[in-house]
C-alpha positions as CSV (number, residue, x, y, z in Angstrom):
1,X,0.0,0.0,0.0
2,X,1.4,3.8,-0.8
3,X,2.0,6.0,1.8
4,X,-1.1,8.6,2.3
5,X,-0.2,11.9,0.0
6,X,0.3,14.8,2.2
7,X,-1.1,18.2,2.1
8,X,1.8,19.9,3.9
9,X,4.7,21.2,2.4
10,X,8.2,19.3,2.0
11,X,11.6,21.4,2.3
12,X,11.9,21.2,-1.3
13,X,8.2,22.3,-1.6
14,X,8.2,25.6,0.2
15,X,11.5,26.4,-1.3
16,X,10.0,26.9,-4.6
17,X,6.5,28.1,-3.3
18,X,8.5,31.2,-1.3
19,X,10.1,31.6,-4.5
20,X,6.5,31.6,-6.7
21,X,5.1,33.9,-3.6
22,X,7.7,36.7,-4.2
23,X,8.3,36.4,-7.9
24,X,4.9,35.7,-9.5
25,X,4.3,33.9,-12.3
26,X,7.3,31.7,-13.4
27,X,8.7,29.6,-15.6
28,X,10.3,26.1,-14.8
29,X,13.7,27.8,-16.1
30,X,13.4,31.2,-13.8
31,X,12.9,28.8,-11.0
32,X,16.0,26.5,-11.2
33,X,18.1,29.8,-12.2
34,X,16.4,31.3,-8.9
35,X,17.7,28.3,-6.8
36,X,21.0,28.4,-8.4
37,X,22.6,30.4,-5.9
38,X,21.2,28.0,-3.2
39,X,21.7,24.5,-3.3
40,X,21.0,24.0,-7.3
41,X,18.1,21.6,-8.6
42,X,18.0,20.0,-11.7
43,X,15.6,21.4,-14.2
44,X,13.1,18.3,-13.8
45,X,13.4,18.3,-10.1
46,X,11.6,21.7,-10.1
47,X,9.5,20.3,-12.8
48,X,8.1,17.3,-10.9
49,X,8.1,19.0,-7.6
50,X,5.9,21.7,-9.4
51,X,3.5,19.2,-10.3
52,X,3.3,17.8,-7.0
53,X,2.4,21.3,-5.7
54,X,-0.4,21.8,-8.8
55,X,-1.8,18.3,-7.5
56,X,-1.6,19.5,-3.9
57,X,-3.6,22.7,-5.2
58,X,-0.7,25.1,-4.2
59,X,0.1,26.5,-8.1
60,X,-1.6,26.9,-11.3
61,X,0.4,26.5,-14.7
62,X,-0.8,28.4,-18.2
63,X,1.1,27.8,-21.1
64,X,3.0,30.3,-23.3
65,X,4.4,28.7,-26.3
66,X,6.6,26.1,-25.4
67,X,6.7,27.1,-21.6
68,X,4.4,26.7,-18.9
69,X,4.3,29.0,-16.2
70,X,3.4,28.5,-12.8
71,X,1.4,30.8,-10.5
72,X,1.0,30.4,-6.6
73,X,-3.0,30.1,-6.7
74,X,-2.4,29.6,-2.3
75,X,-1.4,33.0,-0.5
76,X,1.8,32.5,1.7
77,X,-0.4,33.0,4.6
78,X,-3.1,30.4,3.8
79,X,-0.7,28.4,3.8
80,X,1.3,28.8,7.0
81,X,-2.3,28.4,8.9
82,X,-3.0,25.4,6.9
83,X,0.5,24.3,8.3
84,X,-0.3,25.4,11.7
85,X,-3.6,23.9,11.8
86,X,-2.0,20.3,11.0
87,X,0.7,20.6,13.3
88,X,-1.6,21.2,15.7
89,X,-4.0,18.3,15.0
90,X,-1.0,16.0,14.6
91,X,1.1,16.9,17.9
92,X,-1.0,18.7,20.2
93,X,-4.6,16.8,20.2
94,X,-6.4,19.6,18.6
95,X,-5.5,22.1,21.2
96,X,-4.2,25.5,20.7
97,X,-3.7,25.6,24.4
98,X,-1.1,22.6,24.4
99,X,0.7,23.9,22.0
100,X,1.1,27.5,23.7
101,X,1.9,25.9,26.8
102,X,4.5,24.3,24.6
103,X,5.8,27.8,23.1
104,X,6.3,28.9,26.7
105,X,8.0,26.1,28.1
106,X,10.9,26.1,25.8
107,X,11.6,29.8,27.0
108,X,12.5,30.8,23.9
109,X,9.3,33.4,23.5
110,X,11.1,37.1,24.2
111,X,9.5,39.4,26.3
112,X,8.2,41.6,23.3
113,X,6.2,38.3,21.9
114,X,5.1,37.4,25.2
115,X,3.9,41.1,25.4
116,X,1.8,41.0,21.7
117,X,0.6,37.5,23.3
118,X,-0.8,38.5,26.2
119,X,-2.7,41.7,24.5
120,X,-4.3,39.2,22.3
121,X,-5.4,37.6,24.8
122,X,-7.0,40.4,26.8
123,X,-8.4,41.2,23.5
124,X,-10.2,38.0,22.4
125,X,-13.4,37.7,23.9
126,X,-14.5,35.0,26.6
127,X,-17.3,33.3,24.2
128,X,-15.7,33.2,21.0
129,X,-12.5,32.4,19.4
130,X,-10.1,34.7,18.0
131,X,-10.6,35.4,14.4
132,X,-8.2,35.6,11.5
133,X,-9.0,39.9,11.6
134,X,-7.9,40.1,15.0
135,X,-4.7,38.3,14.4
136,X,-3.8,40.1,11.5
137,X,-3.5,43.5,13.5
138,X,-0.8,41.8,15.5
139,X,2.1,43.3,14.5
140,X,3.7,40.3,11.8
141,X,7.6,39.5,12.6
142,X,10.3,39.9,10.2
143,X,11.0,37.5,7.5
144,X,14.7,36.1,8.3
């Protein structure tokens, strides 16, 4: 029996969606040249990797003459909640409180997140969760 297909993201699979996310629209070529610099892939590793994101519904292709060009048809954040959401299912029972707990025990949050934390906290209401809006006016960290 095959393994189950995942939904999440490999290494090699967010590699070449951050790519698609900051560039656009792309062709295979523009991709491996855009890796180059990195650790290099091979012009059908992009290709079948690219297919495996179409057939995970991340991308989109079109064709232009001979080349197709692939589009990121998931936004970057759709995606990191998507991978949130499962990470949470998988390792933490469904609970969102586990896997703060978890954040806070490693004592690695700094004092400024554990600030933005605790506001959204005092924020959310008792009755209902916290909704996508309210987390978006968190202030977002950098991108390393």
């Amino acid at each position: 029996m095959p393994p189950k297909r995942s939904i999440t993201l490999t290494e090699a699979e967010l590699r070449l969606m951050k790519l698609l996310w900051v560039r656009g629209e792309s062709a295979v070529a523009q991709l491996v040249e855009a890796v180059s610099d990195q650790a290099p892939l091979a012009y059908t590793s992009v290709l079948t990797t690219l297919r495996i994101l179409e057939r995970k519904g991340y991308v989109t292709h079109r064709q232009e003459g001979r080349a197709f060009l692939y589009s990121p048809c998931v936004a970057e954040r759709e995606a990191g909640s998507s991978e949130v959401r499962h990470l949470i299912q998988r390792f933490f029972g469904n609970s969102r409180e586990r896997l703060l707990l978890s954040l806070l025990d490693n004592g690695e949050v700094t004092p400024d997140e554990l600030k933005r934390l605790k506001e959204l906290i005092a924020q959310a209401p008792d009755d209902e969760p916290v909704s996508q809006q309210e987390h978006s006016t968190a202030q977002e960290p950098a991108n390393e």
